[in-house]
N, C-alpha and C positions, 0 to 999 in steps of 0.2 A: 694187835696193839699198834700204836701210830707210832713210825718210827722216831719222829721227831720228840714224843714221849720219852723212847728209848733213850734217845742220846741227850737230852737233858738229864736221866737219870746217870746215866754215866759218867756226866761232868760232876754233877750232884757227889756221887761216889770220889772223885779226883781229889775234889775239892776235902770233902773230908777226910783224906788221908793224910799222915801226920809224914814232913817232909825232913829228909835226914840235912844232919847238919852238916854242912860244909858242902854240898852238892845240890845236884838240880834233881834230883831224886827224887819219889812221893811212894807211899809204903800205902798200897789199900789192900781192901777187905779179896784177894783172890776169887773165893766162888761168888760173893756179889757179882763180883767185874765177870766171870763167865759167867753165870746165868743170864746177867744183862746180856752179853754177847750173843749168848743163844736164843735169845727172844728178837734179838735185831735179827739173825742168820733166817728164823721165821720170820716175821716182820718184813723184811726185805722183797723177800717174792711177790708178799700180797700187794707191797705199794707197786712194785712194777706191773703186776697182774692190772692193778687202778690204772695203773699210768696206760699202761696200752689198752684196756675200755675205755678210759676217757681218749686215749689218740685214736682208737677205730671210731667210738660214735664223734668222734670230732670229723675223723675220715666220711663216716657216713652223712652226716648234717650237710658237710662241705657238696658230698656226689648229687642230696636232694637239693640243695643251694644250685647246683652247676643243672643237676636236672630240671628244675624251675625257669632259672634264667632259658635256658636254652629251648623250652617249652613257651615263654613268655617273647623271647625273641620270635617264635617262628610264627605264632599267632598274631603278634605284630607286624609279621613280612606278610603274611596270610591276609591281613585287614588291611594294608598297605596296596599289594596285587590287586584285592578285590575293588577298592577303590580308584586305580589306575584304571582297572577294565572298567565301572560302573563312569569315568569318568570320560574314556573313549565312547562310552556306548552313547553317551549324554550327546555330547561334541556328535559322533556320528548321526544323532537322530536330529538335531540340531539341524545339520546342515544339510540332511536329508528334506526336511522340514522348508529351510527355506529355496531350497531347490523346486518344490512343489510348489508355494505360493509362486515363485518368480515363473512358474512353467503356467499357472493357473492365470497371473495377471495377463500374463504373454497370450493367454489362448482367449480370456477375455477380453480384451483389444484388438485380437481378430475378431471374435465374433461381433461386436461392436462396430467393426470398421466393416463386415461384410451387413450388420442390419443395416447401417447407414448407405451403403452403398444399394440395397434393396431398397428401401425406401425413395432416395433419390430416382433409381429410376422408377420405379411405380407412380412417382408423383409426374415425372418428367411426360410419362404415358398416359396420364392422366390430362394431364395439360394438353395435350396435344390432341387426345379424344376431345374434350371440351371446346376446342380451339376450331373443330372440326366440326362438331355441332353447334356452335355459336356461326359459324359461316354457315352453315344449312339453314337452320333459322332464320337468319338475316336475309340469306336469299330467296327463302319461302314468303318473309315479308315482303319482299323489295315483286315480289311476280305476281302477289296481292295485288297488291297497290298499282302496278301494272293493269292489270284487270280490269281494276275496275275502274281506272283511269279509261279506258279503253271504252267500258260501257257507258259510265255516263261522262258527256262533255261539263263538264263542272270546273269552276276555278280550282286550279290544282292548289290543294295545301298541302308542301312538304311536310312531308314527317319525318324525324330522324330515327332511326331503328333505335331501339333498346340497348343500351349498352349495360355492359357489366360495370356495377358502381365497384367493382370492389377489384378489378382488373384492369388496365389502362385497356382504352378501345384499341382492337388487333385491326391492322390494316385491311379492309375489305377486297377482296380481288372483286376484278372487271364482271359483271355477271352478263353472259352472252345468252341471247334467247331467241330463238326463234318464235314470233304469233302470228299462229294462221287467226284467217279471219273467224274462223269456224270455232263455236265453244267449244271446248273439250278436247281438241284436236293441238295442244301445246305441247312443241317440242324441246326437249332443256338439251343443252350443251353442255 
């Protein structure tokens, strides 16, 4: 039975009892008033028995309350870590990353700077074979022309050698020649 039952009957019982005169006295019903008592004496244990189930599972709720948080904390340091590292790692490949472009543009502007440098001389060499055969030519004309200068007495018409339209005319050196009188017998310097 609920205590609080109890001690409302009790009062219940107070109240009805008839109060003597001239004093602060009240006359009740004796084994009412102990039966009631002895239903509180029972009565009493169960609500404390209640009291301390409800203060353990109050105990309890609190420890999964404290176990939860402290579960939910460490998953949140745990997701916290992982993103510090997944955020170095980012940063580290990052800068990994433009270390390799800036090594790749570096090694590409050498190579660039040695094709240019190839080519320049290739072309320089080339020039210079040309320059080389353009004077051979010219002097192979220029011993023609001799010749047959040589064979027939004719009004001479100069001719001017072929030049390259597309290269300014290269200075011709001195062409020295020996002719014998004899065909075939020409000797070059």
């Amino acid at each position: 039975m609920d205590i609080q039952h109890l001690v409302d009957r009790l009062e219940d019982l107070i109240d009805e009892g008839r109060h003597l005169p001239f004093s602060k006295f009240t006359m009740i019903d004796e084994e009412r008033a102990l039966e009631i008592i002895d239903q509180m004496r029972i009565s009493i244990p169960e609500e404390i028995e209640k009291a301390a189930r409800v203060l353990a599972q109050r105990d309890r709720i609190l420890a999964q309350a404290n176990e939860e948080a402290a579960r939910l904390i460490q998953i949140a340091r745990e997701r916290g870590d992982q993103l510090i590292d997944r955020e170095a790692t980012v940063q580290a490949a990052q800068s990994r990353a433009a270390n390799i472009i800036e090594g790749a543009k570096i090694e590409a502007e050498e190579i660039m700077a040695d094709a240019d440098g190839y080519v320049l001389e290739s072309l320089n060499e080339l020039d210079q074979k040309l320059s080389k055969l353009l004077t051979i030519v010219r002097n192979g004309i220029g011993e023609v022309d001799q010749k047959n200068a040589q064979r027939a007495p004719q009004p001479q018409v100069v001719t001017q050698p072929v030049q390259n339209r597309l290269a300014p005319p290269a200075p011709q050196p001195p062409v020295l020649q020996t002719v014998d009188s004899k065909p075939g017998n020409d000797k070059r310097a």
